[in-house]
C-alpha positions as CSV (number, residue, x, y, z in Angstrom):
1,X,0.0,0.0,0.0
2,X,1.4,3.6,-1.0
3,X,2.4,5.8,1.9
4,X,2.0,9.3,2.1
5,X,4.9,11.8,0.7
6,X,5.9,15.1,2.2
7,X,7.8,17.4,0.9
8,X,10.1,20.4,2.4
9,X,12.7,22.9,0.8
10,X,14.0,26.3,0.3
11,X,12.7,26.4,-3.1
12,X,9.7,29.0,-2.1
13,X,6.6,28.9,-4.8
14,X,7.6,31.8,-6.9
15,X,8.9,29.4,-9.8
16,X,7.9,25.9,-11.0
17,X,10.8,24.1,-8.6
18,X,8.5,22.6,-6.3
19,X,5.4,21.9,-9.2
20,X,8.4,19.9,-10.6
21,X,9.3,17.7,-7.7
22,X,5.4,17.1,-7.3
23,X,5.8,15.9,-11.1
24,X,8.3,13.8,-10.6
25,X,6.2,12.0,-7.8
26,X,3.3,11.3,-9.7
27,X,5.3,9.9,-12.9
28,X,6.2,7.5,-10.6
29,X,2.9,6.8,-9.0
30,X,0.3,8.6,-10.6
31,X,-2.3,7.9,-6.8
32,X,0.6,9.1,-4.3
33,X,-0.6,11.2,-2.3
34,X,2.0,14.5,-2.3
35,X,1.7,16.9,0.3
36,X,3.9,19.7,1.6
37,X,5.7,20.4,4.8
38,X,7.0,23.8,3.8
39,X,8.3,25.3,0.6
40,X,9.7,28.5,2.8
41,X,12.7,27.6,5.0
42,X,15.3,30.4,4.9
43,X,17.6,30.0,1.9
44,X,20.4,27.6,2.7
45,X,19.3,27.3,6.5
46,X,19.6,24.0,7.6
47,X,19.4,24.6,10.7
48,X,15.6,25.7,10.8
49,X,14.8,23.1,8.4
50,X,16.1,20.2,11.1
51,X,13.8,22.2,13.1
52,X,10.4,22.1,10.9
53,X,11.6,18.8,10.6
54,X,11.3,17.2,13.9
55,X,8.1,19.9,14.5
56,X,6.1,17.9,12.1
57,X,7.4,14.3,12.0
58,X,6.0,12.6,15.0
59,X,2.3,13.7,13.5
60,X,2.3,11.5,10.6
61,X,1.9,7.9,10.6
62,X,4.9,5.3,10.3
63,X,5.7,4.7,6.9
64,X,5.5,8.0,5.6
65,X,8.1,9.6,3.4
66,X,9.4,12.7,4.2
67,X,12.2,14.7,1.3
68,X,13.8,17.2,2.4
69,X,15.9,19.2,0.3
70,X,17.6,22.2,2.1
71,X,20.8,21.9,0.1
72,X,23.9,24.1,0.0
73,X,26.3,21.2,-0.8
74,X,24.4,20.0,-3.6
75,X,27.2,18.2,-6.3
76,X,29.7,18.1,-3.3
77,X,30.8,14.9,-1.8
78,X,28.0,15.1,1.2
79,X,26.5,12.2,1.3
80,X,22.7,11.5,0.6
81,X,20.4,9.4,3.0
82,X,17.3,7.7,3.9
83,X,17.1,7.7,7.7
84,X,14.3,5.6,9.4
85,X,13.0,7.1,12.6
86,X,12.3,5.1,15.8
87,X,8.6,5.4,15.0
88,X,8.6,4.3,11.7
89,X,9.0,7.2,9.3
90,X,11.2,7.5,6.5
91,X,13.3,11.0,5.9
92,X,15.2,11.3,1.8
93,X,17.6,14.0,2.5
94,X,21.4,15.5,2.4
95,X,23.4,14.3,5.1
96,X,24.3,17.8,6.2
97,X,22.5,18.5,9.9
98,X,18.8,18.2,8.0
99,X,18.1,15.1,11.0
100,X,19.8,16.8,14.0
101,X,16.7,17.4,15.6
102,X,15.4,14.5,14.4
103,X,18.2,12.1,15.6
104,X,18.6,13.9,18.8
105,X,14.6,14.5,19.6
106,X,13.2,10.9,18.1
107,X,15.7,8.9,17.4
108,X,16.9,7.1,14.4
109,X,16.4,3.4,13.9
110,X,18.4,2.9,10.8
111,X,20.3,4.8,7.9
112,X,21.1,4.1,4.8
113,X,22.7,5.5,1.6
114,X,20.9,7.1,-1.5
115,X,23.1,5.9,-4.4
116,X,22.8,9.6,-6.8
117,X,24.3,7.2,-9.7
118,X,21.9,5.0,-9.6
119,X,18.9,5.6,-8.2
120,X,17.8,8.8,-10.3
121,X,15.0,10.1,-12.7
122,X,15.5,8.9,-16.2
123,X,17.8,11.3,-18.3
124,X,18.6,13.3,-15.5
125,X,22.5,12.6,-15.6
126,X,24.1,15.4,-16.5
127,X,22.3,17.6,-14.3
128,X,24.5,18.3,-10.9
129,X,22.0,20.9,-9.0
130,X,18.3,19.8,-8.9
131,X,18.6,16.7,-6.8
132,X,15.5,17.6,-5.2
133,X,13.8,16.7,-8.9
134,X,16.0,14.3,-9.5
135,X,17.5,12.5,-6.9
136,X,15.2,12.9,-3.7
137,X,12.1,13.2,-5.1
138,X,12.0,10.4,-7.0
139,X,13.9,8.2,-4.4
140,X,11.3,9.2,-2.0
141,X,8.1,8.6,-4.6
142,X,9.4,5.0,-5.3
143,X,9.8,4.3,-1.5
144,X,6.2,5.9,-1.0
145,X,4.7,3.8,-3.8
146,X,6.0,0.2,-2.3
147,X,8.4,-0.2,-5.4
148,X,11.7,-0.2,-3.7
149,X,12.6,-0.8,-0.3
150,X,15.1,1.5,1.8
151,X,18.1,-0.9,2.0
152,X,17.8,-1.5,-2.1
153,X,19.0,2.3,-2.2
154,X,22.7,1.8,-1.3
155,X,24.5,0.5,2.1
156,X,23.2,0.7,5.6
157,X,25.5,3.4,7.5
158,X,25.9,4.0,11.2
159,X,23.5,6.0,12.5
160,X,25.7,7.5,14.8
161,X,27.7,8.5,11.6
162,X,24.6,10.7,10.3
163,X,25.9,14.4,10.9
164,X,24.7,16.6,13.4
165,X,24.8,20.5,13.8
166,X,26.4,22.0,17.0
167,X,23.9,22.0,19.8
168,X,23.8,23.0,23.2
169,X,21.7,21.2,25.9
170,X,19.7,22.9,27.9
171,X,20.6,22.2,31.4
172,X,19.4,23.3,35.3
173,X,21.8,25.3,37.7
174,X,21.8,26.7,41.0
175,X,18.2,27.6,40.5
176,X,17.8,28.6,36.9
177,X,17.7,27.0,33.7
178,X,18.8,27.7,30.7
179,X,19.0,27.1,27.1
180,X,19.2,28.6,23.6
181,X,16.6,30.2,21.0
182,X,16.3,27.5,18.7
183,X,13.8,29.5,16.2
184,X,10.5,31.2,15.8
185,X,6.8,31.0,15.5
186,X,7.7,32.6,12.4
187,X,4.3,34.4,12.0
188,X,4.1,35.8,15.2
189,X,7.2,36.1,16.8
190,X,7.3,33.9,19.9
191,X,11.2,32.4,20.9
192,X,10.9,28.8,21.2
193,X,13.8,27.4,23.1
194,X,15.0,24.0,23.4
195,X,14.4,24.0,27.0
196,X,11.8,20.7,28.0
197,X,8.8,21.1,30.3
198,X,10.6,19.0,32.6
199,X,13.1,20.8,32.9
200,X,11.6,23.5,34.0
201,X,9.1,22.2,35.9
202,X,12.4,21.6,38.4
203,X,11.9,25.7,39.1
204,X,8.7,24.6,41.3
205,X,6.6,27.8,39.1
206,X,3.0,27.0,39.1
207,X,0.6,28.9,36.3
208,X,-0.1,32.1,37.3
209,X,3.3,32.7,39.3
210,X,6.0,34.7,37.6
211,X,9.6,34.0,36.1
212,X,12.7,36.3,35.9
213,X,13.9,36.0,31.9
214,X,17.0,36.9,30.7
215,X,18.5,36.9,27.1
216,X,21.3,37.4,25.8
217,X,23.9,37.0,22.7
218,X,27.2,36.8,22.5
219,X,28.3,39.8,24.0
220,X,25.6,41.2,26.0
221,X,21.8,41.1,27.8
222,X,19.6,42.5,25.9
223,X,16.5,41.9,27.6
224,X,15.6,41.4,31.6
225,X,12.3,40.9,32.9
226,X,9.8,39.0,35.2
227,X,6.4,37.8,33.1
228,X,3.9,35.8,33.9
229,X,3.9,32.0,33.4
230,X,0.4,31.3,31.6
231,X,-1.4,28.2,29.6
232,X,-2.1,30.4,26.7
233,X,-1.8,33.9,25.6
234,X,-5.6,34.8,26.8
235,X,-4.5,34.8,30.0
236,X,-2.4,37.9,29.8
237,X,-3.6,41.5,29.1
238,X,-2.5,42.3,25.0
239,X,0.7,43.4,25.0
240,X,2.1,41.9,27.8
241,X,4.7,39.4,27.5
242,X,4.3,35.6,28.7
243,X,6.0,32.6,29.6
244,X,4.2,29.7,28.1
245,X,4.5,25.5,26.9
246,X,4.7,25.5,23.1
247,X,3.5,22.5,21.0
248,X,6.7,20.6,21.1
249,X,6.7,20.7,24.7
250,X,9.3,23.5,25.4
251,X,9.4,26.3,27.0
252,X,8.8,29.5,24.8
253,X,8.6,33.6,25.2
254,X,6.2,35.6,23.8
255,X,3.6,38.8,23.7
256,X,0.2,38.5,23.4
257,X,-0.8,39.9,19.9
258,X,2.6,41.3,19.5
259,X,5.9,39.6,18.2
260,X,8.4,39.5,20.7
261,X,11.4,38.8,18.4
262,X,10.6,42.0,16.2
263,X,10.1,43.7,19.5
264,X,13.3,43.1,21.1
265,X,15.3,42.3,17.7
266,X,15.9,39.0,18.9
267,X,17.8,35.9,17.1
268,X,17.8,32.6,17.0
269,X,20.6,29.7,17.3
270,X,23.2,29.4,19.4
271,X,24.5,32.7,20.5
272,X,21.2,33.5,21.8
273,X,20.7,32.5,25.4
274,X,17.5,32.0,26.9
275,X,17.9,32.0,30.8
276,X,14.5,31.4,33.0
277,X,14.8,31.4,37.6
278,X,11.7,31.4,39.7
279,X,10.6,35.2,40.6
280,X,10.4,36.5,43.9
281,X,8.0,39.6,42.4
């Protein structure tokens, strides 16, 4: 039975990139069912697409095919993969940080190596920088149709060998925890960090009570306050700003109606600190 196919990219929508992966699908197997992740990661950002990535996963059944094609390296020597996850679902992808979350977050059962000489759309050989089209979309349609099976795509690799992007843990000290800014509710502004519920849950703050936030970058704090610790934004007055449980189960910043990155110009990865301790206000 055909599983469903998802795919992601940098491409964006403005050109026929992504029409042309969907193609490539349904050549393949004209009743897949092709659906989209997001076309609108950050040119070149792998980072936030391991992010989207392990944000969306979990929520489709085991068996589904995932391609994702944020791909800076493409024509290099980086490897290609198909990575199975510990609950069941298959990600076609460059072997360049895409599954950091993943790996770390999920788990990976099992890896294995896309063959680019071989397993390729017909007459596609001398193009070197649309593997998307032609290398991991139609992998990933012939693994979503039944008609090839992942270890038929090139040796098994170990999973530990699957690269990762540097990552910090978030960790709990003295009283406070802390973590980084891993990205954005990129509509409206809210910092997610990688900081688990519980994890902070070791600060003993019940809803309602208020935490003392700090953030910083690399050289300095840029913002210091106490805010309320809320189960949704309609418990705070518009405007203010809130501490709050995102959908991932992490601890995230926000304000209500407001963006609080655009606010306090605030980044994301790995030179922005987020550090929460139990206020005495």
């Amino acid at each position: 039975m055909a599983q469903a196919l998802v795919f992601q990219t940098d491409f964006g929508l403005a050109d026929g990139a992504v029409s042309a992966m969907h193609g490539v699908a349904h050549q393949v197997d004209p009743q897949l069912k092709v659906n989209n992740l997001t076309h609108e990661i950050p040119q070149y950002d792998i980072w936030e697409a391991s992010y989207r990535l392990v944000q969306t996963i979990s929520y489709w059944p085991s068996g589904t095919v995932f391609v994702s094609v944020v791909d800076p390296g493409v024509g290099s020597q980086r490897r290609s993969l198909v990575a199975r996850t510990k609950n069941g679902q298959l990600v076609v992808t460059p072997d360049n940080g895409t599954l950091t979350h993943v790996k770390l977050l999920l788990g990976l059962e099992k890896a294995w190596l896309l063959d680019e000489s071989v397993h390729r759309l017909k007459g596609s050989e001398l193009s070197y920088t649309f593997h998307g089209r032609d290398v991991y979309a139609f992998a990933g349609a012939r693994l979503a149709s039944g008609q090839i099976r992942p270890e038929e795509l090139g040796a098994e690799v170990p999973v530990e060998s699957v690269v990762e992007l540097d990552h910090l843990p978030a960790v709990y000290e003295a009283g406070s925890v802390r973590g980084t800014v891993d990205t954005l509710d990129v509509r409206f502004g809210s910092l997610w960090s990688n900081i688990p519920l519980a994890l902070f849950q070791r600060l003993g703050v019940a809803y309602g009570q208020r935490v003392e936030v700090s953030i910083r970058n690399d050289t300095r704090e840029l913002y210091r306050n106490s805010m309320v610790f809320v189960k949704s934004f309609a418990s705070v007055h518009i405007g203010e700003p809130l501490v709050y449980i995102n959908s991932l189960l992490n601890v995230a910043v926000a304000i209500n109606q407001g963006s609080f990155a655009r606010a306090y110009n605030i980044g994301t990865g790995l030179s922005w600190k987020l550090a929460l301790s139990k206020s005495d206000r």
